[in-house]
Structures are given as structure tokens and as C-alpha cells.
MARDOPA-322627 format. One line per field, with one value per residue (C-alpha): x negated, y negated, z. Coordinates in Angstrom, 2 decimals, decimal comma. Last residue first. Layout:
px = X/...
py = Y/...
pz = Z/...
This chain:
px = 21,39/23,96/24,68/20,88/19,78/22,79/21,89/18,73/14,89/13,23/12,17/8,83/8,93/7,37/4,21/2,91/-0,75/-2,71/-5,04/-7,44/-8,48/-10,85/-9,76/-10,14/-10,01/-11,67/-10,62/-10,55/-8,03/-7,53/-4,15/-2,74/0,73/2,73/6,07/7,42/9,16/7,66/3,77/1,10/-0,52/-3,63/-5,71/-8,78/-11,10/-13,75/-14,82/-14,54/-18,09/-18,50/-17,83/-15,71/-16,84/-16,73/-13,51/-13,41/-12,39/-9,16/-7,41/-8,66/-6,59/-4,01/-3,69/-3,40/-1,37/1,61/3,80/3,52/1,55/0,01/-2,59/-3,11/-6,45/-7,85/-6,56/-9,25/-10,62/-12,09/-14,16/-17,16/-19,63/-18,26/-18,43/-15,63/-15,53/-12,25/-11,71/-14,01/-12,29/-8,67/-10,52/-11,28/-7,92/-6,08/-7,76/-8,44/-4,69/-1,71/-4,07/-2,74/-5,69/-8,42/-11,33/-14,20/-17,05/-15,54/-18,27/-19,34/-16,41/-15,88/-14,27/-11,92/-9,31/-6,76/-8,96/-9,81/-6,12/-5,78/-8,42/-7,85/-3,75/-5,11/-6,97/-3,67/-1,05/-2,19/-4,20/-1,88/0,87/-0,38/-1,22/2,30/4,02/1,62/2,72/6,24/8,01/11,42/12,06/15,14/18,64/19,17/18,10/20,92/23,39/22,48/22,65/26,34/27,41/24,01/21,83/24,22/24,61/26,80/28,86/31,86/31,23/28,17/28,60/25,60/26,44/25,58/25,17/25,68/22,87/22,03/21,26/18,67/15,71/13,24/9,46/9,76/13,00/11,98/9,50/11,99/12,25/8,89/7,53/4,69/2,68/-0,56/-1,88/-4,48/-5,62/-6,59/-9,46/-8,29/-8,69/-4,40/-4,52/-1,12/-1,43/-0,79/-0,71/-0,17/1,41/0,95/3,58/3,17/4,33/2,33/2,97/0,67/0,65/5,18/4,86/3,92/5,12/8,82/10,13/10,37/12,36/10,72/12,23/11,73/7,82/8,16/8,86/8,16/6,44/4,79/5,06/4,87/4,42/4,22/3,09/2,64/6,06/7,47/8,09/7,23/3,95/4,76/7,52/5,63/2,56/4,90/5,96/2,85/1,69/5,00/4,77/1,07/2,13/5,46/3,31/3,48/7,32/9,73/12,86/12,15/13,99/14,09/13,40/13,12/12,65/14,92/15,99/12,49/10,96/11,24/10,13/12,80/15,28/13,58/13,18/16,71/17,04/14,01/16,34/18,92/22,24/22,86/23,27/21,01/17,30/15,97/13,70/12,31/10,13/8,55/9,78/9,22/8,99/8,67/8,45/6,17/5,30/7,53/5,77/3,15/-0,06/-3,22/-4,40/-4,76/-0,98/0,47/-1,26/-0,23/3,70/3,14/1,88/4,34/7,30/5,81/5,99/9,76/10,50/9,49/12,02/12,04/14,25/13,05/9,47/6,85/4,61/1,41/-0,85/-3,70/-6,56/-5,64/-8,25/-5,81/-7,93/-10,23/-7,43/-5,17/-7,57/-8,51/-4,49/-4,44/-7,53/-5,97/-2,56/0,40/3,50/2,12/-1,64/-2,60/-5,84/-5,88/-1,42/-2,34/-0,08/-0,44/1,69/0,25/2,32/1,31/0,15/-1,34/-2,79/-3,88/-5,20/-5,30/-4,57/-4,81/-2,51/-3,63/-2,47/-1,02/-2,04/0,76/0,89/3,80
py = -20,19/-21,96/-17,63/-16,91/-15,72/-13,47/-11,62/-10,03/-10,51/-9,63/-12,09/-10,46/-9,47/-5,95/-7,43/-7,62/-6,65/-8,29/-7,18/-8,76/-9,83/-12,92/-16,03/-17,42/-14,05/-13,51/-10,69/-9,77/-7,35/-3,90/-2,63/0,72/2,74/5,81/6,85/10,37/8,80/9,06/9,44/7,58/3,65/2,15/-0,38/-1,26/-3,51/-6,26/-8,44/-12,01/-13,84/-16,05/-13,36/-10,37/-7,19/-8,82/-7,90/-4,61/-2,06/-2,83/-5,54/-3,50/-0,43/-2,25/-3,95/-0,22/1,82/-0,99/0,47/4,22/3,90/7,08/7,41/4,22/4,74/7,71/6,49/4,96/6,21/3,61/4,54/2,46/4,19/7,64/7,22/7,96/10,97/11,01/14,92/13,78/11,20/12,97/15,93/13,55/11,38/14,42/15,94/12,26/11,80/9,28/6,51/4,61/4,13/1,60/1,47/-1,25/-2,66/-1,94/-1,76/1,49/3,26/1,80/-1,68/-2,18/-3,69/-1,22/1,97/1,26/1,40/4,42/6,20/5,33/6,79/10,14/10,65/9,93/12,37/15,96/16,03/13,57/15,86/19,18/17,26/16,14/19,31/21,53/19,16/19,41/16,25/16,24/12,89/13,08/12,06/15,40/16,98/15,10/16,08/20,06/19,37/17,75/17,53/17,63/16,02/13,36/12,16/8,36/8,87/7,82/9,97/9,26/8,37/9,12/8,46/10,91/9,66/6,02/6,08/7,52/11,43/13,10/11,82/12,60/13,60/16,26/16,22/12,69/15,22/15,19/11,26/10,90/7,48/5,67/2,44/0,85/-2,92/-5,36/-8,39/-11,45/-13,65/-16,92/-20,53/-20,78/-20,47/-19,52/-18,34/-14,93/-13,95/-10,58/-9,87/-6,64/-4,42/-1,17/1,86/5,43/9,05/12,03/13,75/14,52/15,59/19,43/20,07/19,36/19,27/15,77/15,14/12,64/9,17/7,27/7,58/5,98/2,48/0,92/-2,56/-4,51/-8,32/-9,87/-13,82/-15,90/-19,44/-21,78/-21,20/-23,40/-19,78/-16,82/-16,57/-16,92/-13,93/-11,96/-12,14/-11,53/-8,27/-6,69/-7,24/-5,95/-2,78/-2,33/-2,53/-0,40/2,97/4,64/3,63/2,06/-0,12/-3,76/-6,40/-9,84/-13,94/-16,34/-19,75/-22,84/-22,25/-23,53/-21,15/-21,33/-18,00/-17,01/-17,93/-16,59/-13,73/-13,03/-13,09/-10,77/-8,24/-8,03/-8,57/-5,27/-2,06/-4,01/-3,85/-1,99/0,40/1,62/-1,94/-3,79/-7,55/-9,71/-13,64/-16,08/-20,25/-20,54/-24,34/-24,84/-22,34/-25,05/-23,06/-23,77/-20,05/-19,26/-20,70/-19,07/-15,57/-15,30/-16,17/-13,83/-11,07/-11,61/-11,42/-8,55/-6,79/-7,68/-6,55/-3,26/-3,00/-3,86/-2,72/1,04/0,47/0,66/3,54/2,88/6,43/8,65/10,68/10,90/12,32/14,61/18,05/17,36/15,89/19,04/20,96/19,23/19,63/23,19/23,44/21,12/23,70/21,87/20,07/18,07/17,79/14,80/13,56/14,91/14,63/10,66/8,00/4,40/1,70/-1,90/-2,13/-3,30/-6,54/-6,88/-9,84/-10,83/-13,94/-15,92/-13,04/-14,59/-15,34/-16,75/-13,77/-10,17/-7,79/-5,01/-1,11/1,19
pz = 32,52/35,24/36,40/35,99/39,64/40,29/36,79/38,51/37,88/41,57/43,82/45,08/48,02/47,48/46,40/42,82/42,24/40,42/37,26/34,93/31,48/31,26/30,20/26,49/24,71/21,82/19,55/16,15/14,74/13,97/14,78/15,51/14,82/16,16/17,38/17,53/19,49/22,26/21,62/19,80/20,54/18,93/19,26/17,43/18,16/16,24/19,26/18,90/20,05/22,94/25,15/26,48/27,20/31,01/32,09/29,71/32,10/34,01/31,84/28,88/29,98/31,12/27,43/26,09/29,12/29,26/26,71/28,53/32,23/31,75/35,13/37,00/38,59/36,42/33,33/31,51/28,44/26,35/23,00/22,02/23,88/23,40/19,63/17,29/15,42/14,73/15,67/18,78/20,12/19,61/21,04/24,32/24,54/24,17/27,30/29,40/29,06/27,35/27,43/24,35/22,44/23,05/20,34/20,90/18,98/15,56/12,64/13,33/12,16/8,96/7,39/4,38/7,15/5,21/5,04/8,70/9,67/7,46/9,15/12,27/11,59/9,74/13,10/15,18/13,06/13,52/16,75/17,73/17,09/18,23/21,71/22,00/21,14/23,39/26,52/25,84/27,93/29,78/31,56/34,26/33,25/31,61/35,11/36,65/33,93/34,52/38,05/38,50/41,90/44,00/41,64/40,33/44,48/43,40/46,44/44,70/41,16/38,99/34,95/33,30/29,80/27,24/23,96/24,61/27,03/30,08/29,68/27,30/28,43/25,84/24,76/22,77/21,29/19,13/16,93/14,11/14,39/12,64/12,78/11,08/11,66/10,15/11,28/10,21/11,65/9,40/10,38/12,71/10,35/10,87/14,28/15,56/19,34/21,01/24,59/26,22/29,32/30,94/33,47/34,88/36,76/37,25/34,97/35,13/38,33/38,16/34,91/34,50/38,70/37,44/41,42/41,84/38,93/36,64/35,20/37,93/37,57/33,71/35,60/31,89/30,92/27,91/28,06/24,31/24,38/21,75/20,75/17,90/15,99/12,67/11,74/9,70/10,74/14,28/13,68/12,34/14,43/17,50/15,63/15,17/18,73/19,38/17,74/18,72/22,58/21,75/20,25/23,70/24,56/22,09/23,32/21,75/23,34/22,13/22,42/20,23/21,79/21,06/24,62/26,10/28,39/32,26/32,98/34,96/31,79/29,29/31,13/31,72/27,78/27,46/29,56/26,70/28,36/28,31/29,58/32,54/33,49/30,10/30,88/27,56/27,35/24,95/25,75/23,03/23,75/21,28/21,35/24,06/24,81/26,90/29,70/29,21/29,06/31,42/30,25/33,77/34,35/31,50/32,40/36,25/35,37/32,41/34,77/37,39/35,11/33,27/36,85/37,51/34,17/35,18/37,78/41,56/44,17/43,69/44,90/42,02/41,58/40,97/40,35/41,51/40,29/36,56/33,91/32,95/32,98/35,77/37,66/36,94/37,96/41,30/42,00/41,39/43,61/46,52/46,30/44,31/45,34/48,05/47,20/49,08/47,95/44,76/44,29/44,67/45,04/45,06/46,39/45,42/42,29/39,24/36,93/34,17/32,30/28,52/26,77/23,74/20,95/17,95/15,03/11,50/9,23/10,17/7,06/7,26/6,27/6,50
């Protein structure tokens, strides 16, 4: 599917993450200190956030929008959509983006909504909150981008367990009805949902523990359902496959080539499919951000992180022609070209372990 997005720019854009890092080069664990140089070499990821267990990913998005509204000197009022992009979802349900509302002090004639996709779920949204502004007597929109993908390994799966670290972002859009057009491709192929999967927790397959709540112990084969189970070979064969037909058909749409975008950030899934995804598009190293080493895959978040990180002062008086792109879970895919020109600069905090975390308790006048 193809979309033009009309008269909405991105404003501004924060992330947030934890200040506990851990890294299997520096303290091998699981693996010998050459296995674990390999798999940096290979990956791209020295170490990782991983968030404490009392705190969820909306807790992170909460921190970044909190940051983001007041840098951007926006009324939280003022916001009349919020998407949260998460595969984490706080509760069964309320919808976590309701909560949100609520923390974040937004007005209740907002639209607000959860949107479960993983590695493609930055684009999705972006997509979305254009949408929806467009459509609408709207100004202002909000998409936060989290997922605690570190909970969902088993600490003995040696294949996952260096490449996955907790985030949140916050990304601001605004209606401006002179902005240039953005563009935006998408495509999903359900057969390849096997591949990247946990199994047990929803509907499907409930988790259900008994009194002492110790899944592992009583029931493995449910516990290791509940855990993330990823094919390497099946990913890389399908961004190989998929992801350079996807730049091409984003560029095809904007009626633009190669050399006219300044930047290209893909979802930062490794430095090895990151590099022959580079080079099968032949997209220049200079204008081509890998950046993973600090945070490794970081799922929804990975794409605005990514520019939070690096691209601080890429920014200027001047909108920068980038595309972004997310692949994976799914299978999920889709990028967007658009203009940028942020009015703050990107960066990260880090959330402390204090802080008040987003539960129902809080919201029972809401």
C-alpha cells in the first residue's frame, strides 16, 4: 500500500532508557570473551538497557513525552492524538494510551490508541498520526514508541539474549498546511509471523501460572512459549528479499533518487543485515545510520533512538530529506520519506528507578 501524508511535520523527538546496562563483551557470562567479541563484531551491539521489572515501557514513553512537551514549550492540551506503538501492552486491557492520556494530562477530546506492531510500528504510527490530523479539526499528535523486548528472552537462548535492550521515544507532529508532502509504502506477510513470535500470553494460549506463579519450573514447554523465539536465517532472507524492493518503492512514490535523501535510518535490527541491506540498495555509507552498539535492537523505539543518539547536530535551518524505515516481526514492513526540521534537538535521558510508574491505582477519578 502506498500513501501521500499532507501538511504534518515532525516538531520534535526524545528517548528515553534505562540507566542499567549490560554487556556480554565486558562480562561474558554465557559465552567465552572470544565468542562474545564475535558476536559484537557480527551484531554491532556492545551492551544493552534493560529496564528494572517495576517499570514498563510505557513508563519510558512517559518520560520522553513529559521531556519533549516541555522542550518544545507545548501545552499538554494542546495534543489532540496520541498513538502508543508498543507490543507490551501494560494491562489485558484498558488500552495503555488511555492511562497515558491521563498521566500526561491531555485533554479528553483527544484520540488516543494502541497499536501492537514491533520493528515496522515507528513508520506505522508516523503514518497514522498524519491520518488522523489530516482527517481532523487536529493540530497536534503524539506517537511514543516502546517495548521491554529483554523480558521476553530465556536466559539460557545464547542466539538472543546479546541482541535485545529497552526503550521508549516520543515523537511530535504538527499540522502545517504549507509543509511538503511525505510519502509512505507498507506491506505485510503473515506467512513469515512464525519467525519472530512468542507463542504464549494472549488469547491463544494464555499463560495462566499456578499459586506460586514458578511457569519455568511446573510447566517448561509453556514457559519457553512465553519467551521470544527468533530465526536468524529467516529474518535476514527476508529483508534481503523484501527491504530493497521497499526503498525503491518509497523513492518511486516521492519521484526522487538515491542521492537526493540526506539521511536513511532503518530499523536497527543488526550491524550484519544492516550492512548487505546497505549494500544490496546501494545506499551510501555516509548517508546511512547504523547505530546499535549502545542500545542494541530496541524494536519500535530503534528508528527515532537512533537519531536521538547520532544525529543531534544533523539538524539545521534547513529540513532534511530522510527516509525511515522499519522490517521485522510480523512479517511487518514499511518506510517514509519526508522532510524534516526539527525545532529542538534530538536527545536521550535516562529514567531512574523511582520513577512513578503508569498503574491503574493512579487513574481511579480519570
Amino acid at each position: 500500500m502506498e500513501a501521500v501524508i499532507k501538511s504534518v511535520k515532525i516538531a520534535g523527538m526524545q528517548a528515553a532508557v534505562p540507566p542499567h546496562r549490560h554487556s556480554y563483551v565486558e562480562s561474558p557470562d554465557i559465552f567465552s570473551q572470544e565468542e562474545a567479541d564475535k558476536i559484537y563484531s557480527s551484531t554491532g551491539i556492545h551492551s544493552r538497557r534493560v529496564l528494572p521489572k517495576h517499570l514498563c515501557a510505557s513508563d519510558m514513553c512517559i518520560a520522553a513525552a513529559q521531556t519533549l512537551l516541555e522542550r518544545l514549550g507545548w501545552d499538554p492540551s494542546s495534543v489532540d492524538v496520541l498513538l502508543y506503538v508498543s507490543q507490551d501492552a501494560d494491562y489485558a486491557l484498558p488500552a495503555t494510551a488511555c492511562l497515558m492520556q491521563n498521566r500526561l494530562g491531555l485533554p479528553q477530546t483527544a484520540a488516543c490508541l494502541d497499536i501492537s506492531l514491533g520493528c515496522s510500528g515507528f513508520v506505522y504510527g508516523s503514518w497514522m498520526a498524519g491520518q488522523m490530523l489530516n482527517g481532523s479539526n487536529g493540530k497536534r499528535a503524539l506517537v511514543l514508541c516502546g517495548d521491554t523486548s529483554s523480558r521476553h528472552l530465556r536466559d539460557d537462548d545464547r542466539g538472543s539474549l546479546p541482541l535485545f535492550g529497552d526503550a521508549g521515544v516520543a515523537v511530535a507532529y504538527e499540522y502545517d498546511e504549507n509543509w511538503p508532502d511525505s510519502y509512505a509504502v507498507f506491506g505485510t506477510d503473515g506467512t513469515g509471523g512464525q519467525h519472530i513470535a512468542v507463542k504464549a500470553g494472549g488469547r491463544r494460549n494464555p499463560t495462566m501460572p499456578d499459586k506460586s506463579g514458578v511457569i519455568k519450573q511446573t510447566n517448561p514447554d509453556l514457559y519457553a512459549q512465553s519467551r521470544l523465539h527468533l530465526n536468524g536465517a529467516a529474518v535476514f532472507s527476508f529483508t534481503l528479499k523484501v527491504v530493497p524492493k521497499l526503498i525503491r518503492d518509497a523513492l518511486a512514490l516521492a519521484n526522487i533518487e538515491k542521492d537526493d535523501l540526506d539521511m536513511v535510518v532503518m530499523h536497527q535490527a543488526n550491524k550484519f543485515i544492516l550492512e548487505h541491506l546497505r549494500k544490496k540498495a546501494k545506499i551510501s555509507k555516509e548517508k546511512y545510520l547504523i547505530d546499535m552498539k549502545d542500545f542494541g535492537n530496541t524494536s519500535s523505539a530503534s528508528v527515532p533512538l537512533a537519531i536521538c543518539h547520532q544525529l543531534s547536530d544533523f539538524f539545521d535551518n534547513e529540513p532534511k530529506k530522510m527516509l525511515l524505515g522499519g522490517f521485522g516481526v510480523g512479517w511487518s514492513w514499511g518506510a517514509i520519506i519526508a522532510d524534516i526540521a526539527l525545532q529542538i534537538q534530538p536527545q536521550i535521558i535516562e529514567i531512574n528507578d523511582d520513577f512513578p510508574p503508569l498503574i491503574l491505582e493512579q487513574n481511579r477519578d480519570a
